[in-house]
C-alpha positions as CSV (number, residue, x, y, z in Angstrom):
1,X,-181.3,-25.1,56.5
2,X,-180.5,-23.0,59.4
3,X,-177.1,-21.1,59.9
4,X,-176.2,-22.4,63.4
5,X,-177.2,-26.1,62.1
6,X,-175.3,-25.6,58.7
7,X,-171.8,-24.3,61.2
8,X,-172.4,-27.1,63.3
9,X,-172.0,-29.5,60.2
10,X,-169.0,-27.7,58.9
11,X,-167.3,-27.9,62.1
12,X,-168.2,-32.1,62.4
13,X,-166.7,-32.5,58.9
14,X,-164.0,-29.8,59.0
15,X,-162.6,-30.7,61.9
16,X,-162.4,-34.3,61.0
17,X,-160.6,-33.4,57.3
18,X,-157.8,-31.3,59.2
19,X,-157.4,-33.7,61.9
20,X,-154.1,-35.2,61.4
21,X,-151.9,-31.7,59.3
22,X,-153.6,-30.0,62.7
23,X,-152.0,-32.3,64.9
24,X,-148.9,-32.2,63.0
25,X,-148.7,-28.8,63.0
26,X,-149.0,-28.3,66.4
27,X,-146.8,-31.1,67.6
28,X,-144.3,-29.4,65.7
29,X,-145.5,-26.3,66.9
30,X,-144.3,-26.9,70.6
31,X,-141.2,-28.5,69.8
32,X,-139.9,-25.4,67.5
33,X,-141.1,-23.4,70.5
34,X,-138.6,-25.3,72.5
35,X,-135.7,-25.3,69.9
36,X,-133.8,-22.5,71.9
37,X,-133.6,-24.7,75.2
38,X,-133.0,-28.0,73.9
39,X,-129.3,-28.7,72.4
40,X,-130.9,-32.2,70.8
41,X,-133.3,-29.9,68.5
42,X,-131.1,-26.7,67.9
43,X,-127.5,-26.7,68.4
44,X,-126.4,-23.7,70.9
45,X,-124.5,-21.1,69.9
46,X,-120.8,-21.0,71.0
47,X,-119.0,-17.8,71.7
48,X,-116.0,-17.1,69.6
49,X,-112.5,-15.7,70.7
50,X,-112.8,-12.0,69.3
51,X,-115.5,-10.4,67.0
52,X,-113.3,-9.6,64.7
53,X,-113.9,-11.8,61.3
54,X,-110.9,-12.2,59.8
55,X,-111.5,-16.1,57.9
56,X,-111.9,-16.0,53.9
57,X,-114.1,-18.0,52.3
58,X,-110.9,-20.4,51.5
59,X,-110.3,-20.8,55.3
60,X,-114.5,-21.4,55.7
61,X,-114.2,-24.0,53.6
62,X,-110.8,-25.4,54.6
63,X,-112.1,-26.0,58.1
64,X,-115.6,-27.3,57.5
65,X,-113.4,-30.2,55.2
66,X,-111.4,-31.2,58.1
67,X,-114.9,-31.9,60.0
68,X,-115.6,-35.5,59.4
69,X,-119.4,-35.1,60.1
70,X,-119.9,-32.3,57.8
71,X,-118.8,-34.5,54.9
72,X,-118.3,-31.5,53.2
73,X,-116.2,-31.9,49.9
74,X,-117.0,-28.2,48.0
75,X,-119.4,-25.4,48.6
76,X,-121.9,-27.7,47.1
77,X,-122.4,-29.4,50.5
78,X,-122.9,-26.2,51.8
79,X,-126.2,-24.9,52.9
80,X,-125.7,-21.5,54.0
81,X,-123.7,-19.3,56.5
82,X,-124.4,-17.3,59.2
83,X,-122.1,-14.8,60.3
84,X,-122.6,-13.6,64.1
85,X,-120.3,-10.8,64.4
86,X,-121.0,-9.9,68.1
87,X,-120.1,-14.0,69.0
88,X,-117.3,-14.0,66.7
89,X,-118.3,-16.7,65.6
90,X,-119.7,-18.3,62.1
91,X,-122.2,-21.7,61.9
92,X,-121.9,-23.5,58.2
93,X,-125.3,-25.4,57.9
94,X,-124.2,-28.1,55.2
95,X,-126.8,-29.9,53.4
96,X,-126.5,-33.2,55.5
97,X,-128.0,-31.8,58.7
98,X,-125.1,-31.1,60.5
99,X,-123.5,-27.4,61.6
100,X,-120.3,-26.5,62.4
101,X,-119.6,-23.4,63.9
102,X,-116.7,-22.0,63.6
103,X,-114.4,-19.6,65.6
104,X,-114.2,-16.3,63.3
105,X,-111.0,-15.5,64.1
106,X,-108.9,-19.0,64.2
107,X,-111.4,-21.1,61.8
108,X,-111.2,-23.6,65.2
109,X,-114.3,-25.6,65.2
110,X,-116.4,-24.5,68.4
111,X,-119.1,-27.6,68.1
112,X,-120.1,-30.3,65.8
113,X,-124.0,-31.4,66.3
114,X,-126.9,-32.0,64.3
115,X,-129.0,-29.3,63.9
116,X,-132.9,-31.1,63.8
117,X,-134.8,-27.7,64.1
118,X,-134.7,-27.5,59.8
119,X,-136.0,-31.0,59.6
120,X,-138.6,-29.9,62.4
121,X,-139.2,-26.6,60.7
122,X,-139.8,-28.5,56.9
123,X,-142.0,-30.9,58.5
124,X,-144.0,-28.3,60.4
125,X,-144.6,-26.3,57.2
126,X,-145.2,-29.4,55.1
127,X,-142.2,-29.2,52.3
128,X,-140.7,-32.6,53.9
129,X,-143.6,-34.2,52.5
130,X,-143.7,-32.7,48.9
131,X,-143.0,-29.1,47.4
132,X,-146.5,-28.6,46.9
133,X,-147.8,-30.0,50.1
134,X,-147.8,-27.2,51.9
135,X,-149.8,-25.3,49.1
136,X,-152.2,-28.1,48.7
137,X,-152.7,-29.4,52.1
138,X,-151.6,-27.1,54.7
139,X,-153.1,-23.6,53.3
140,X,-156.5,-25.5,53.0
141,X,-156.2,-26.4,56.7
142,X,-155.3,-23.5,57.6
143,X,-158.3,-21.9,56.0
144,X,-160.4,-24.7,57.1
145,X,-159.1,-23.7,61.0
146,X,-159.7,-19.9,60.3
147,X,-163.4,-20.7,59.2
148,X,-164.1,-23.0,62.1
149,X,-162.8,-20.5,64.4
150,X,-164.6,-17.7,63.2
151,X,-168.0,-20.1,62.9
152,X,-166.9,-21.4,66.7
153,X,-167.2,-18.2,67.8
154,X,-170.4,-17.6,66.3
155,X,-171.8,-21.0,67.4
156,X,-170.7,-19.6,71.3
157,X,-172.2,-16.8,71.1
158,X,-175.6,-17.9,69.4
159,X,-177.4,-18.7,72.9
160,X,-176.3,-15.4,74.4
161,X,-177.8,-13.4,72.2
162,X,-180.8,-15.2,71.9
163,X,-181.0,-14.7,75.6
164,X,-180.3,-11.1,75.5
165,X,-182.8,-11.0,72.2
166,X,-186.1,-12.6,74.7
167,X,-185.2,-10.5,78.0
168,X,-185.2,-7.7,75.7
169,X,-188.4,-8.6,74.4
170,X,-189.9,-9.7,77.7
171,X,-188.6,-6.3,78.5
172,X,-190.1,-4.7,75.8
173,X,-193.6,-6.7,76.5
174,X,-193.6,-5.6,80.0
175,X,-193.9,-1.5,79.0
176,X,-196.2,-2.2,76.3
177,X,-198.4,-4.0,79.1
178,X,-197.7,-1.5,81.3
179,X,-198.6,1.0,79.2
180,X,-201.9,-0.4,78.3
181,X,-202.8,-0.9,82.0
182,X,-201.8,2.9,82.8
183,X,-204.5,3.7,80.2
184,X,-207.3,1.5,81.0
185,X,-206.5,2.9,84.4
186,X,-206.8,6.7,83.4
């Protein structure tokens, strides 16, 4: 079996096993890209009142309680911090989906939203669907996309060089004919 006709099956049935973790990947793709300009994906960050960060983890906590959205009870709700010293300011990401960001200073609650992007994010890299989905399902596509782009590019090129192959034969042919006529001219 020929090379070009053996890439040109691969890409039929490769393309049509990463169809739909493709797609996903790339819907999620460009709205992750977008994150930083839409509020309804990422939450924008608020501007504290000073940079100094004077809140103990007491006060963190104490605040992101007296959030009803948060429903935070102990730092078991909590996902994680981020400190942004230069905003004076500090977002707790509980485990429900929701941030708070708080003022670093006060503890006064700057804005209550939803944060999506971590959903987005964990359906983009496959963990939403299963721990080992992304292991299973999207490393293979994405080895799958790597060969069918590297075989693509090969399958574009194909015709060129055999263009470039006969001209340089023809070219070749031409001398040798040449050639021959100079000598049954001499």
């Amino acid at each position: 079996m020929k090379l070009s006709k053996l890439n040109r099956d691969f890409h039929r049935w490769g393309s049509i096993l990463i169809a739909l973790p493709v797609a996903v990947i790339i819907a999620t793709g460009v709205i992750l890209q977008l994150k930083k300009e839409s509020a309804w994906i990422q939450p924008p960050t608020r501007q504290g009142s000073s940079n100094e960060l004077s809140l103990s983890f007491d006060q963190i906590l104490t605040a992101t309680q007296g959030v009803p959205e948060a429903e935070v009870e102990s730092w078991d709700d909590i996902d994680r911090l981020d400190v942004r010293p230069r905003k004076g300011m500090l977002k707790v990401r509980c485990k429900n989906g929701w941030e708070v960001q708080l003022d670093a200073k006060s503890g006064i609650a700057l804005q209550v939203a939803y944060r999506r992007s971590d959903l987005i994010e964990s359906i983009h890299d496959g963990s939403f669907f299963h721990d080992s989905f992304k292991l299973w399902v999207f490393l293979p596509t994405a080895l799958v996309l790597g060969t069918l782009w590297g075989t693509g590019l090969y399958l574009f090129f194909l015709p060129y060089y055999a263009k470039w192959k006969k001209r340089r034969n023809m070219t070749h042919a031409d001398k040798q004919l040449t050639l021959s006529k100079s000598t049954i001219l001499e």
